[in-house]
C-alpha positions in Angstrom: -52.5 -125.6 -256.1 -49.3 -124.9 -254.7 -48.2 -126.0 -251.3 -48.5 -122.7 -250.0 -51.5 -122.0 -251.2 -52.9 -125.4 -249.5 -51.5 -124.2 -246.1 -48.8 -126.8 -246.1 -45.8 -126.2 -244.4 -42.3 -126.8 -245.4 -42.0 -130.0 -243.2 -44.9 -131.2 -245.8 -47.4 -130.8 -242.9 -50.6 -128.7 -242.1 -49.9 -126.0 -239.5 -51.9 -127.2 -236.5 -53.9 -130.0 -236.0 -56.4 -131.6 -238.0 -60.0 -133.0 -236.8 -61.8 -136.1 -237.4 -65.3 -136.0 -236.1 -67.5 -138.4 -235.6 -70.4 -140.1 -233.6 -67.7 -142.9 -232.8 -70.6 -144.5 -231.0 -68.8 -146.4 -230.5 -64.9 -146.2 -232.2 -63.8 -149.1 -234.2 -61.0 -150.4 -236.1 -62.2 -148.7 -239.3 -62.5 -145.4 -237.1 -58.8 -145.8 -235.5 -57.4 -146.8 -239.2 -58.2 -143.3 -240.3 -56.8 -142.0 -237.1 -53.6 -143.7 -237.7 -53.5 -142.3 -241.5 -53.9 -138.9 -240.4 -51.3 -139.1 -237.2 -49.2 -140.2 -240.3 -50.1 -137.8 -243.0 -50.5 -134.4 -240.5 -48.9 -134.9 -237.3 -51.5 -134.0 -235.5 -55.2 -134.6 -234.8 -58.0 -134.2 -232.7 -60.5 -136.9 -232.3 -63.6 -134.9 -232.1 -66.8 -136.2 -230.1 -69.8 -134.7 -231.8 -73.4 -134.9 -229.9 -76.1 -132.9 -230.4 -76.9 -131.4 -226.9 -80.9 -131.0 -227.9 -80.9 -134.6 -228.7 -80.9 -137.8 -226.5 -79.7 -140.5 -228.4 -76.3 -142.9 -229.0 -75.9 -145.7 -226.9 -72.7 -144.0 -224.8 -72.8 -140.4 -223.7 -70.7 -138.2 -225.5 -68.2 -138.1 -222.5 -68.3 -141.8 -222.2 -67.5 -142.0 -226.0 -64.7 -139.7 -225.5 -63.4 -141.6 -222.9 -63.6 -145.1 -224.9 -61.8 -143.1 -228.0 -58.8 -141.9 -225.7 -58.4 -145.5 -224.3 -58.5 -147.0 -227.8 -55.8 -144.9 -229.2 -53.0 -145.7 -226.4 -49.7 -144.5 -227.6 -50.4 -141.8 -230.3 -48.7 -138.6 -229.2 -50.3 -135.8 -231.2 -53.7 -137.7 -231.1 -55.8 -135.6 -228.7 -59.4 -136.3 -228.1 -62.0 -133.8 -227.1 -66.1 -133.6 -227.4 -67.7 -131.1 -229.3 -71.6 -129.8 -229.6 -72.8 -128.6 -233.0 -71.6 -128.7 -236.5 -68.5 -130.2 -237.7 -67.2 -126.7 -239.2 -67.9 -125.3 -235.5 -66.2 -128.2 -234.1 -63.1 -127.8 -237.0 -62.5 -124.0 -236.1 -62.8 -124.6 -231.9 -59.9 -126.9 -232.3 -57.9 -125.1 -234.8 -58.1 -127.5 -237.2 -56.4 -126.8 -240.4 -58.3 -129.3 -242.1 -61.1 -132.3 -241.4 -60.0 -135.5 -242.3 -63.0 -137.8 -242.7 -62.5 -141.8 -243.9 -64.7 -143.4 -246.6 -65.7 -147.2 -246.7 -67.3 -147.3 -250.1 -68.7 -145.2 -253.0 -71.8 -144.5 -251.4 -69.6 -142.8 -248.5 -67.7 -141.3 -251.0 -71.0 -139.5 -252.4 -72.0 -138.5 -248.7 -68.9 -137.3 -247.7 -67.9 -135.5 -250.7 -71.4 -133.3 -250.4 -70.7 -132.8 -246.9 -67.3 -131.3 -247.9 -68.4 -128.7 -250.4 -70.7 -127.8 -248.3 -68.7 -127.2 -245.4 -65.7 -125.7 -247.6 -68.8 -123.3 -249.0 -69.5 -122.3 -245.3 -66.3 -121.9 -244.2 -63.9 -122.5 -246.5 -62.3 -125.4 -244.2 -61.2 -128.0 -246.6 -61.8 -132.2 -246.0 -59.5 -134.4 -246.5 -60.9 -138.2 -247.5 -58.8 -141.0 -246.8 -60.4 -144.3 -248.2 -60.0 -147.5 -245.1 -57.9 -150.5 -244.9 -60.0 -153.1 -247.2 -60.2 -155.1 -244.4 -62.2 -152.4 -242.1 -64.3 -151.3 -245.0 -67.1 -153.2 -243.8 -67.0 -151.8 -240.1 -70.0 -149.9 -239.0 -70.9 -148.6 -235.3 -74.2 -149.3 -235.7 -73.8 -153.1 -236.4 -71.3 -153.1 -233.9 -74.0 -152.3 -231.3 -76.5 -154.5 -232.6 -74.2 -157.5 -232.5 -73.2 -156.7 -229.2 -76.5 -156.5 -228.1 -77.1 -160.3 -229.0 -74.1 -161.6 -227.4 -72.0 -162.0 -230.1 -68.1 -161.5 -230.6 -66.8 -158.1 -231.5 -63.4 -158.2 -230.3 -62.1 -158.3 -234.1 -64.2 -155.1 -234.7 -63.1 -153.0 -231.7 -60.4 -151.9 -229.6 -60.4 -154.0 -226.0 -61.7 -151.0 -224.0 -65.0 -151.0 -226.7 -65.4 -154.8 -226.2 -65.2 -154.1 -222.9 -67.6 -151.6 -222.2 -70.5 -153.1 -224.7 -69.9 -156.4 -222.7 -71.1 -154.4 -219.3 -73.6 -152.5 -221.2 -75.5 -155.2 -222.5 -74.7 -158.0 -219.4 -76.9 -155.0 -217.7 -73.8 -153.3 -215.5 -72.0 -150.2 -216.2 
């Protein structure tokens, strides 16, 4: 496939932004590695906040999420972050996304995500991007963030301050 035909530009970037979506409950150094990889590969990306509005669940609402991504990823002009309800593909074509950029840990992420991104390409013929993790953030997972948190132990070489931060309060019983 030609460039053109990919919807690259001639700078060797996609026209308009591209999305990452996530839980990001909560955003982690895996999370803002794949961030900083697509800043760097597209130029531009939107951090998107995905919740499902008929569901309660995550530890952080999905405007307190938001609000932890923006203050983990100081300093990145052409990162934007906003939330989004329903499907990714929804979520890709709201923001004007020229592509969905999604990170991979492992094989069995691989597998996952690659399904996700036929099927999504079937849909709407939005195309994903993988970008595999820094080998030293492969092992990085929200939810074991939480649950180590929740037992008092240190984090602070998981997340970004702000995250530290707020599962600190959360767990010491404040907000």
């Amino acid at each position: 496939m030609n460039a053109d035909a990919a919807g690259i530009t001639g700078t060797g970037r996609a026209p308009g932004p591209v999305l990452i979506p996530g839980s990001f409950d909560p955003i982690h150094l895996g999370h803002i590695d794949v961030v900083d990889q697509a800043l760097e590969l597209f130029g531009e990306v939107v951090v998107g906040v995905l919740y499902n509005p008929e569901k309660q669940s995550g530890m952080f609402t999905p405007d307190e999420r938001a609000d932890l991504v923006a203050a983990s990823l100081p300093g990145r002009p052409g990162v934007s972050v906003r939330t989004f309800s329903g499907l990714a593909v929804q979520a890709a074509a709201d923001a004007g996304a020229a592509f969905i950029v999604k990170g991979v840990r492992n094989a069995e992420d691989f597998l996952i995500e690659h399904q996700m991104a036929l099927t999504n390409h079937s849909v709407t013929g939005i195309r994903t991007v993988l970008v595999p993790c820094a080998a030293d953030r492969g092992f990085i997972s929200s939810r074991y963030i939480r649950e180590i948190a929740s037992r008092g132990e240190r984090i602070s070489h998981l997340v970004a301050e702000p995250v530290a931060a707020a599962l600190a309060a959360r767990f010491s019983g404040s907000s």
